[in-house]
C-alpha positions, 0 to 999 in steps of 0.5 A, a space after each residue: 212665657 211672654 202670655 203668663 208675665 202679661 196676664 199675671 199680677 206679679 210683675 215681671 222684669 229683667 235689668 241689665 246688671 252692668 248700666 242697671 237699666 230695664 231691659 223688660 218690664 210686664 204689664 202688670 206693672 201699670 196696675 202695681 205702681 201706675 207706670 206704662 212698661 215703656 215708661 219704665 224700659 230703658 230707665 234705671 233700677 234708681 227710679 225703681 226704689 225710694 231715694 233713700 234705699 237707691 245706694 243700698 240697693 245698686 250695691 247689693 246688686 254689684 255684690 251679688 254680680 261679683 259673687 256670680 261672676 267669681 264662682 261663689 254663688 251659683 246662677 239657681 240662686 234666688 234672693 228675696 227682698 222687701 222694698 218700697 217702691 214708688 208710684 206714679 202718683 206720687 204715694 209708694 207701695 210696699 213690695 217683695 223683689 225675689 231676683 236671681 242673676 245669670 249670663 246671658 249667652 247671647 250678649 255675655 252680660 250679667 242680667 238680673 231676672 225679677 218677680 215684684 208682687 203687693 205686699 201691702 196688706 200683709 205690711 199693714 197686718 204686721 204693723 198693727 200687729 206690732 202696735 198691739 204688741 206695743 200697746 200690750 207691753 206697754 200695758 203689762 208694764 204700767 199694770 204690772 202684770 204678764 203673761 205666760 204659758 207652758 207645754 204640758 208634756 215638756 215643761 218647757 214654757 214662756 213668759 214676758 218680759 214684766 213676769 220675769 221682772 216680777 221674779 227678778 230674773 233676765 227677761 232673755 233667760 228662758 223658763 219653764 215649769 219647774 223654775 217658776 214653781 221654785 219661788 214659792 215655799 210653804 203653803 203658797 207651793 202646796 197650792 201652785 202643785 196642787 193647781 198645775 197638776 189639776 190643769 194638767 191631769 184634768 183641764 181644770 183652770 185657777 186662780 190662786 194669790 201666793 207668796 214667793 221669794 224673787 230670785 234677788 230675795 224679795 217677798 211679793 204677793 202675786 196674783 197667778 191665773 192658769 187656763 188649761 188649752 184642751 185639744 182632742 180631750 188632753 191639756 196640751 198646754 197651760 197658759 194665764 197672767 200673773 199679776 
């Protein structure tokens, strides 16, 4: 055990529940966050997470002490946390804790088994990807234009929160095939039939300029896009804008 924890990139620890001081630390350590493991052993959990996140997180420990301890958890379970750390010279890392609590036999005390690993580039993936979001959204709205797809064999789809606004309805509302069609009338649902259908049944894609009546009554002239997405020679889906 003590060869894989000291040559692992995960950082291994374990911490006595009750003065919630380190009681072991991997070496790994130094590479995660820049401190030697006797820099760290015999210190608290406190120097271990930012200011900010240091009541949350003695709290959290208590709670799941008391949980352990009166039956209503058992020792197998494992809790997984995301939290910034600090680092040695001064800038934080980003890292995921998984812990579990057991008794150990020996001293009777409560202690805390921990497993610290980087997560720091898949934190920065999801920020950008939620500055893209953001940025999109922010896009669609000042356009006016969504986005939207449906399941082939279902019916069952989705569409953003600007296409919902254009038909008047609840962005929370869920939607599908059969409720779009049913705003358009007349020669406008001829064609939106016709074109799904087409998709479907033979990949083709359009782009058609209809007319509907919104959900509070309202006549707009919109602008639909639909690109079918063929797997394995079958429309399994349709997706497109609308405008």
């Amino acid at each position: 055990y003590r060869l894989l924890t000291e040559n692992m990139k995960d950082v291994i620890w374990i911490l006595d529940a009750e003065t919630l001081l380190f009681r072991y630390i991997s070496p790994s350590v130094e590479r995660l966050r820049g401190y030697k493991p006797e820099e760290i052993i015999g210190h608290s959990v406190d120097e271990a997470v930012m200011p900010q996140t240091r009541q949350f997180v003695r709290d959290l420990m208590h709670q799941r002490v008391a949980d352990l301890l009166s039956g209503k958890e058992p020792a197998e379970r494992f809790y997984t946390e995301e939290l910034r750390q600090p680092c040695k010279d001064g800038s934080s890392v980003w890292t995921e804790v998984i812990t579990s609590y057991y008794i150990d036999h020996e001293t009777k005390r409560v202690e805390v088994r921990g497993a610290t690993r980087d997560i720091s580039e898949r934190k920065k993936a999801e920020e950008e990807i939620s500055l893209k979001d953001d940025l999109l959204h922010l896009t669609g709205e000042m356009a006016k234009v969504g986005g939207w797809e449906f399941d082939a064999a279902t019916g069952k789809g989705t569409w953003t929160d600007e296409v919902a606004r254009i038909h008047n309805l609840d962005p929370k509302d869920p939607t599908n095939v059969e409720l779009g069609i049913s705003f358009y009338t007349g020669e406008s649902r001829e064609k939106i039939d016709k074109a799904i259908q087409a998709a479907v049944e033979a990949g083709q894609p359009y782009d058609l300029e209809l007319e509907l009546t919104t959900a509070r009554g309202t006549h707009k002239w919109v602008r639909t896009m639909g690109k079918p997405v063929v797997e394995n020679g079958k429309t399994v889906k349709v997706q497109g804008i609308f405008q």
